[in-house]
N, C-alpha and C positions, 0 to 999 in steps of 0.2 A: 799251262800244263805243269802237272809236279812232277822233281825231278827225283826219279828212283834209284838217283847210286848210292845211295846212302842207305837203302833197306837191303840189310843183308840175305843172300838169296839161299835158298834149302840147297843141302848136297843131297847130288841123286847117284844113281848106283851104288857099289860097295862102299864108299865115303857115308852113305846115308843109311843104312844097313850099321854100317858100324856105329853110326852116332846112337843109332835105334837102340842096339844091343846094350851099350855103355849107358843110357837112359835107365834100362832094365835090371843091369848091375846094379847102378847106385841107387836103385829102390828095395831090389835084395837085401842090398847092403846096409843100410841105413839105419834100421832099426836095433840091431844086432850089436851093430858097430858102438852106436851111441849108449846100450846099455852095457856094455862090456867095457867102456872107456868110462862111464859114471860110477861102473864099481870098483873099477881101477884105483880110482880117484877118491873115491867115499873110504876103502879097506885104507887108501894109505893117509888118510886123514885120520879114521879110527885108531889105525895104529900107533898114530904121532900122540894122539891126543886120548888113546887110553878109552875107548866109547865103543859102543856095539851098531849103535844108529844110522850114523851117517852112510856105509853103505848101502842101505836100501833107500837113502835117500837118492844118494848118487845113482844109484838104479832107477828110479825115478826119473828122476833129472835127463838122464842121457835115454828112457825111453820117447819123454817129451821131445828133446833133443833130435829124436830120430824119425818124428811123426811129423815135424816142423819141415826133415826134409825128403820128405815122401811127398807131406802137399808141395812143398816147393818145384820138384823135380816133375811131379805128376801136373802142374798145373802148367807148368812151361811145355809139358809137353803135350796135351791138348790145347792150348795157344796158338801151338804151331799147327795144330792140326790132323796132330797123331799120322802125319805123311814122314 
């Protein structure tokens, strides 16, 4: 027989509601997040460096950035089951 204390087990009630909710935050979030941190990064690179480009690049960059964690987070959480 296999031994199951090693498979971590789902929270149920409001512990499991809140993990739900925070799951749905950081898919909100994500997208946003990562293109607003890419043009962060790209304007202050343009700035150093005297260039018009690399912001939209970084805008790029960080919307990729934020699709990588939408499958990630989206994918964990049909895994589990969407319970």
């Amino acid at each position: 027989m296999a031994d199951d204390s090693n498979i971590p087990k789902k929270p149920h009630g409001a512990l499991g509601d809140l993990v739900k909710a925070e799951s749905m935050i950081q898919l909100a979030i994500a997208l946003p997040a990562g293109c607003l941190i890419g043009w962060l990064a790209g304007a202050a690179v343009d700035k150093h460096f005297h260039t018009s480009w690399v912001g939209v690049v970084g805008i790029l960059l960080g919307a990729v950035a934020g699709f990588i964690q939408i499958f990630r987070t989206a994918s964990r959480y049909l895994k589990r089951g969407g319970n």
